[in-house]
VMD Tcl script that builds the backbone (N, CA, C; Angstrom):
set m [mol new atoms 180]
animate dup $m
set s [atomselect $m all]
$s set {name element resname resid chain x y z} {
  {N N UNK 1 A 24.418 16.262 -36.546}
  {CA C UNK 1 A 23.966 14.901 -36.344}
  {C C UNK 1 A 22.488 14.933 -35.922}
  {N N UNK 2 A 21.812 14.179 -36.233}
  {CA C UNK 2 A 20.440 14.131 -35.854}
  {C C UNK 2 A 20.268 13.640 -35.331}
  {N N UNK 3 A 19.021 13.856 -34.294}
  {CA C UNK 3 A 18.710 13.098 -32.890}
  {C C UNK 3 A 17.926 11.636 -33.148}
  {N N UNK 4 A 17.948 10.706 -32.403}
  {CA C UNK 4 A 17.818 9.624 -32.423}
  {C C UNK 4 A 16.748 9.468 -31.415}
  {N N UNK 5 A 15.460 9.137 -31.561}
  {CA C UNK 5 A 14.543 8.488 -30.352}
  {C C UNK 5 A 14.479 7.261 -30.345}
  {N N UNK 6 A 14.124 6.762 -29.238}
  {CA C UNK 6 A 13.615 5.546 -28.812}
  {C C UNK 6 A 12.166 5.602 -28.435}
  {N N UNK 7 A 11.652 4.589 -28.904}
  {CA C UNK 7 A 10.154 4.756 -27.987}
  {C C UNK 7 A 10.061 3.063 -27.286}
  {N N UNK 8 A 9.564 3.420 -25.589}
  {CA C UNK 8 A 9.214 2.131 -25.441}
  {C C UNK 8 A 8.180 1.795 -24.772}
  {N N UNK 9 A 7.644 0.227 -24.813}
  {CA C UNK 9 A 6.511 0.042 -24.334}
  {C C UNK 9 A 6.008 -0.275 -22.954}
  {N N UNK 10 A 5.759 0.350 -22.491}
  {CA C UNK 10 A 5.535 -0.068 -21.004}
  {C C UNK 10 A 3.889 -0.288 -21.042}
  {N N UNK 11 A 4.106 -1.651 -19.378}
  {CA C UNK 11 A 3.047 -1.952 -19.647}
  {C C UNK 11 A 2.646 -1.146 -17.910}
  {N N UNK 12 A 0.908 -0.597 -17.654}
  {CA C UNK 12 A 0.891 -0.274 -16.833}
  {C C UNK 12 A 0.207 -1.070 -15.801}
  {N N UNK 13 A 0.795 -1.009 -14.474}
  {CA C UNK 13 A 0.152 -1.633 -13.295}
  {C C UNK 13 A -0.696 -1.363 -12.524}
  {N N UNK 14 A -2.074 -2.298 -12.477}
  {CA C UNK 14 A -2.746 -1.336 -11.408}
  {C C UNK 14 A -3.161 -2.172 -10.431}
  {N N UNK 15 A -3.371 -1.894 -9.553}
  {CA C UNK 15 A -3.694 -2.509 -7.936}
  {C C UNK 15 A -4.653 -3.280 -8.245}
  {N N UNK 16 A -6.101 -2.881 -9.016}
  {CA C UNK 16 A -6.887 -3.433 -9.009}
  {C C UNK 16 A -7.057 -4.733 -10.592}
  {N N UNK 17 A -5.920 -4.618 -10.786}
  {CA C UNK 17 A -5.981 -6.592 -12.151}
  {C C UNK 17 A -4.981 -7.162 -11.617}
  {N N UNK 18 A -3.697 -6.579 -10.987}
  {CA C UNK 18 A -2.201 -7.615 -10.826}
  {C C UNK 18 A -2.086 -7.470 -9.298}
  {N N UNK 19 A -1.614 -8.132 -8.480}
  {CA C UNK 19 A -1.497 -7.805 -7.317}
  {C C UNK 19 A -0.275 -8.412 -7.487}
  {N N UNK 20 A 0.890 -7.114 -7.076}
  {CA C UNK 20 A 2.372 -7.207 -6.312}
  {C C UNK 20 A 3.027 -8.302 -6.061}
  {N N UNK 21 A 2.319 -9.157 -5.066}
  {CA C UNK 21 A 2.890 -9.967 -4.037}
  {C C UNK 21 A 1.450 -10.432 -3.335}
  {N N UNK 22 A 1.870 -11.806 -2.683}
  {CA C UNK 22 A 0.888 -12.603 -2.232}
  {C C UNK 22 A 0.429 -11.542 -0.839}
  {N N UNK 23 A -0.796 -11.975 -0.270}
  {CA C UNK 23 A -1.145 -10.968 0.627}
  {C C UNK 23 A -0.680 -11.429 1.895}
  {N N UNK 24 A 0.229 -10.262 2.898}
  {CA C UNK 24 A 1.056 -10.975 4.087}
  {C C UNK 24 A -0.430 -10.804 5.037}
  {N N UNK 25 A 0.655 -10.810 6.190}
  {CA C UNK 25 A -0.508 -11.122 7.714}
  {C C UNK 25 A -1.171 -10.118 7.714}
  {N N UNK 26 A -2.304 -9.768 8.654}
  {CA C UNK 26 A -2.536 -8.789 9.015}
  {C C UNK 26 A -2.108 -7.786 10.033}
  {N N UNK 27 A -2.000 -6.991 9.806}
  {CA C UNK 27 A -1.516 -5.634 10.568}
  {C C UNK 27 A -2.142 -5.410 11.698}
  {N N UNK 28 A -1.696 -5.350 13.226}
  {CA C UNK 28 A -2.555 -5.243 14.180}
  {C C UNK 28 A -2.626 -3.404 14.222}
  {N N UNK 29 A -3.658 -2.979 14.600}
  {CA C UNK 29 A -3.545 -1.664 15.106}
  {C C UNK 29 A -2.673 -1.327 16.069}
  {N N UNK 30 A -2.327 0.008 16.399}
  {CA C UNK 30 A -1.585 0.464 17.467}
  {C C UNK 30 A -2.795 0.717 18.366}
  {N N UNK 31 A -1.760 0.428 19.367}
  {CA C UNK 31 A -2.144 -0.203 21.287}
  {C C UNK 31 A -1.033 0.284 22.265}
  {N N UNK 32 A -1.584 0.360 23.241}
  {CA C UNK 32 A -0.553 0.980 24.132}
  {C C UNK 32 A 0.540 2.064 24.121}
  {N N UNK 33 A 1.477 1.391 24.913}
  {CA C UNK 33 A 1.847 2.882 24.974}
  {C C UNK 33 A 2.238 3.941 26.088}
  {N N UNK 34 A 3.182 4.697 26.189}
  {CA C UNK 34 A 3.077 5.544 27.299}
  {C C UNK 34 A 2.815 7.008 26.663}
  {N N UNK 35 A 2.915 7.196 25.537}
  {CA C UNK 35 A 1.953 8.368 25.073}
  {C C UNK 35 A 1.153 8.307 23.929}
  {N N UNK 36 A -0.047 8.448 23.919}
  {CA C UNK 36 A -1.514 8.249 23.166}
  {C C UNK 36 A -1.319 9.381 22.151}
  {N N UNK 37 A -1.216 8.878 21.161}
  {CA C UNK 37 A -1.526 10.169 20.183}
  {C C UNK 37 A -2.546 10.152 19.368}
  {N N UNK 38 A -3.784 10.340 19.041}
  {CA C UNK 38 A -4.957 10.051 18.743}
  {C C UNK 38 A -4.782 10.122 16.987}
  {N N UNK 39 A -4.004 11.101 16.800}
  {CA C UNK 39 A -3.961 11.478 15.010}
  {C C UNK 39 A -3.068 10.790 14.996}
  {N N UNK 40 A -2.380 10.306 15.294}
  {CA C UNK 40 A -1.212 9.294 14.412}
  {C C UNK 40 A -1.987 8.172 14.599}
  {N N UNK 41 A -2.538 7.687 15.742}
  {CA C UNK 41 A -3.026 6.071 15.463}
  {C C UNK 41 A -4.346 6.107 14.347}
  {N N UNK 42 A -5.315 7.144 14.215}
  {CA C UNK 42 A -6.037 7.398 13.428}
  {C C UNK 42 A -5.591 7.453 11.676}
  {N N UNK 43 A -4.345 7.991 11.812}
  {CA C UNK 43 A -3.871 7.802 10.377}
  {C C UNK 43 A -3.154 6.505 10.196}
  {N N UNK 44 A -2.297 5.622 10.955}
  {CA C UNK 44 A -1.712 4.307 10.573}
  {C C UNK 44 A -3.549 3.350 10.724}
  {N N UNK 45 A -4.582 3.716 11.269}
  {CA C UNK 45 A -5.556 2.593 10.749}
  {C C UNK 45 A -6.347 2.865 10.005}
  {N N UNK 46 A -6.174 4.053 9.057}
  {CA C UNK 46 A -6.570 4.357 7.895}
  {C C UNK 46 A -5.781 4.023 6.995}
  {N N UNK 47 A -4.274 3.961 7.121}
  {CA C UNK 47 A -3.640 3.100 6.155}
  {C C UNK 47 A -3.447 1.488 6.374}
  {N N UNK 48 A -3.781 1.339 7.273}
  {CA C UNK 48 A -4.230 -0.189 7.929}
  {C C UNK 48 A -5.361 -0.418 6.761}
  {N N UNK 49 A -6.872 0.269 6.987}
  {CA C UNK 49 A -7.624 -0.397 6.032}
  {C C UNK 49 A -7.427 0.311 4.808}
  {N N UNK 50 A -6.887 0.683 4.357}
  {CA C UNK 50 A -6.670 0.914 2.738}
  {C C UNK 50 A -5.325 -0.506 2.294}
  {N N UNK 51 A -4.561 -0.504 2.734}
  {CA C UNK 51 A -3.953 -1.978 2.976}
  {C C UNK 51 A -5.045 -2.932 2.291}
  {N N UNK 52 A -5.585 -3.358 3.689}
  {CA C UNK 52 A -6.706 -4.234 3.376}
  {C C UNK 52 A -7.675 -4.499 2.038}
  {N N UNK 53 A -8.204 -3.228 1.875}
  {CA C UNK 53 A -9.436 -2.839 0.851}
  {C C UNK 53 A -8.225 -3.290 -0.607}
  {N N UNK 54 A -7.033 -3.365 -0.485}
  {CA C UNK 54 A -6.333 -3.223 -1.720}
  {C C UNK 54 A -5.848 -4.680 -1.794}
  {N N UNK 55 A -6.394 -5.272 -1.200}
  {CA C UNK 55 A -5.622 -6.761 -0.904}
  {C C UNK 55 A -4.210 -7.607 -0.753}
  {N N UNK 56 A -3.798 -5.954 -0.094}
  {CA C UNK 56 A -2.024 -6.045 0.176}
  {C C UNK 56 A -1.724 -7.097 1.884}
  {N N UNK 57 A -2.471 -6.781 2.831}
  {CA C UNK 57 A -2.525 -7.450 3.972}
  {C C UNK 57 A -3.800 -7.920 4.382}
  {N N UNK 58 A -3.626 -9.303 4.932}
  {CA C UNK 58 A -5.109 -9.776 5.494}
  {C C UNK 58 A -5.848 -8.798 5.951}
  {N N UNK 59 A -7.108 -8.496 6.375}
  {CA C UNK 59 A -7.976 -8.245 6.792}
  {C C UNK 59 A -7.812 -8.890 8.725}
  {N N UNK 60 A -8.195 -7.293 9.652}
  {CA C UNK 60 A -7.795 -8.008 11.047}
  {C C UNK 60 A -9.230 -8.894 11.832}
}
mol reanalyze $m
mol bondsrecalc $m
mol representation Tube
mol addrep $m
């Protein structure tokens, strides 16, 4: 029996022509606390402003 393909068309998405979803609130940074961890809050407000820059969450 011979094999049978399909081909299909997908269309591709990119951040920067379609945006997802309407843009929610903004994201407050991390604050407080009873233990400070300097590299984790440093990496959630680097994904805080890449968020932003992508027009997924307001701007704080």
């Amino acid at each position: 029996m011979a094999a049978s393909w399909r081909f299909l068309r997908v269309k591709r998405l990119s951040a920067s022509t379609k945006n997802p979803a309407a843009t929610q609130a903004a994201i407050t940074a991390p604050t407080g606390g009873a233990t400070v961890d300097a590299e984790a809050r440093a990496a959630i407000n680097a994904i805080i402003t890449r968020l932003e820059a992508y027009g997924l969450v307001a701007d704080n």
